[in-house]
C-alpha positions in Angstrom: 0.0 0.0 0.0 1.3 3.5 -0.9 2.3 5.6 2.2 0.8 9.3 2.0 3.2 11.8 3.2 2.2 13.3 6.8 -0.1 16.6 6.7 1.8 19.6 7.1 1.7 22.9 8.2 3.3 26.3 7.6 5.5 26.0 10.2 6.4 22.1 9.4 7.0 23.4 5.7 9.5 25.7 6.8 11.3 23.3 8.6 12.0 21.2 6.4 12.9 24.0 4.2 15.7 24.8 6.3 16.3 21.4 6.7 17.2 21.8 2.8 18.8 24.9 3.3 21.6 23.2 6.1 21.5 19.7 3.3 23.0 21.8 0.1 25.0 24.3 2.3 26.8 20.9 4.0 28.1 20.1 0.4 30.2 23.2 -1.7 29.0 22.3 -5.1 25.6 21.5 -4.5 25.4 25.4 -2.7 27.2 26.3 -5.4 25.2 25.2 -7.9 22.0 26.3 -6.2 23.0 29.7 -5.9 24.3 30.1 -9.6 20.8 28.6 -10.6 18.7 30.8 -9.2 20.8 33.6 -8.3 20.6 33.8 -5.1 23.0 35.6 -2.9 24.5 35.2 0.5 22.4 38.0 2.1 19.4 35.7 0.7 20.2 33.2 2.2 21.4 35.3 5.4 17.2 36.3 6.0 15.8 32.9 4.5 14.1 31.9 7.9 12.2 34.9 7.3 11.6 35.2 3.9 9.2 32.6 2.7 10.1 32.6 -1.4 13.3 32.1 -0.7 12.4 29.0 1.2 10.4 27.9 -1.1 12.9 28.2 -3.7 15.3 25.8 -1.7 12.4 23.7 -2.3 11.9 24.2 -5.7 15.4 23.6 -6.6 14.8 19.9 -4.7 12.4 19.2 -6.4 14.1 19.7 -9.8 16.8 17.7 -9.3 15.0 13.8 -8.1 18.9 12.6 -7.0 19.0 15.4 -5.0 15.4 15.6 -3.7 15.6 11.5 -2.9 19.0 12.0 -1.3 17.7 15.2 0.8 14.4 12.9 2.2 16.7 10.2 2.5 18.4 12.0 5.1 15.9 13.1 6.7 13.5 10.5 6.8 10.9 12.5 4.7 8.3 11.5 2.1 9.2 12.8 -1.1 5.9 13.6 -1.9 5.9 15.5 1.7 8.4 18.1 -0.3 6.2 19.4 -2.4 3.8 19.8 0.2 5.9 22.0 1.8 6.9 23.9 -1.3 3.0 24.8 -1.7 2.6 25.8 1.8 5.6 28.0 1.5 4.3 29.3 -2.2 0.7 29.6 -0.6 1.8 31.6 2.1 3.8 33.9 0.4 0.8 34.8 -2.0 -1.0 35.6 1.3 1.8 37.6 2.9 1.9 39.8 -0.5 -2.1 40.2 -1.1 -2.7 43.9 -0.7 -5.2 43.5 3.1 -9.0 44.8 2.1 
């Protein structure tokens, strides 16, 4: 039987977005390599426990890559599937944090 991934929340999603952060910032070419795709900087990365896109792009860029994104749950003990769950909390809450308040 297929295992669905565990229900998340906003602040689970972010976890494990840091989680993703510390996993390509504990090898030099795979932070490397993230940071010349999407152009990210260091001071990005400085505020990216507060700045939900950027998180979400760590996610993103996981997702991308399936050797990577295996490897990353792997260590972790995560559903894949629980990564993209994440990624659309973190997408989903930026939307809210940026809609003008009416």
């Amino acid at each position: 039987m297929k295992q669905r991934p565990p229900k998340l929340d906003s602040g689970r999603a972010e976890e494990i977005a840091i989680l993703g952060l510390g996993f390509l910032a504990g090898d030099e070419d795979r932070l490397g390599r993230f940071l010349a795709l999407t152009g990210a900087g260091p001071e990005a990365l400085a505020k990216a426990r507060t700045e939900p896109d950027v998180l979400a792009s760590v996610l993103e860029y996981l997702l991308g890559d399936e050797q990577l994104l295996v490897e990353f749950a792997d260590q972790h003990e995560l559903a894949p599937a629980s990564i993209q769950t994440a990624w659309d909390l973190l997408v989903y809450a930026d939307i809210t944090r940026r809609r003008p308040q009416t």
